[in-house]
C-alpha positions in Angstrom: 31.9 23.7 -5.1 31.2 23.7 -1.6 27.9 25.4 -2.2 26.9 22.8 -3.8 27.9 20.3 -1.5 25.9 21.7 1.4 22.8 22.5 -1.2 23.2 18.4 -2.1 23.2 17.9 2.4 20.7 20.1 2.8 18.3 18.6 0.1 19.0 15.1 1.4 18.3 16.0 5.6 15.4 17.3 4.2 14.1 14.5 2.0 15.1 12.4 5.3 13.0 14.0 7.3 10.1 14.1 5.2 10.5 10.2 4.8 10.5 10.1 8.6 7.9 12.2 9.3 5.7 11.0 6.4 2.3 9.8 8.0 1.5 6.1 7.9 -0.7 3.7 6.5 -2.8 3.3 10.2 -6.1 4.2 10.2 -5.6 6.0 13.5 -2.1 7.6 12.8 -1.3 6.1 16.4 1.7 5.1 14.6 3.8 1.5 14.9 2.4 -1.7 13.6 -1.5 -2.5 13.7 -2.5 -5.5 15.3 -4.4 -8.1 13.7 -8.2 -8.3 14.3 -9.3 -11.9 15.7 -12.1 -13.1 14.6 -13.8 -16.3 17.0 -14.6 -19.5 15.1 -17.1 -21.7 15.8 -15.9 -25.3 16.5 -18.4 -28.3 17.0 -17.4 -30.6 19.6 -18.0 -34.3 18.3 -17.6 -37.1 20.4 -17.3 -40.3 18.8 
């Protein structure tokens, strides 16, 4: 029984550490959050 207790652990620090390790979804795999891109808009200036 304990055997397969610590096979259970040890198949769920690895899982864990695959999940944490797991590459992102950045382009650059700089990791954290990507920023937004801002794009300028043209405004007109009307004076009435």
């Amino acid at each position: 029984m304990l055997e397969l207790s610590l096979l259970g652990t040890v198949f769920l620090l690895v899982g864990f550490a695959l999940w944490l390790f797991a590459d992102s979804d950045d382009d650059d795999s700089s990791g954290g959050l990507r920023q937004p891109v801002l794009i300028p808009v043209p405004v007109r200036h009307q004076r009435h």
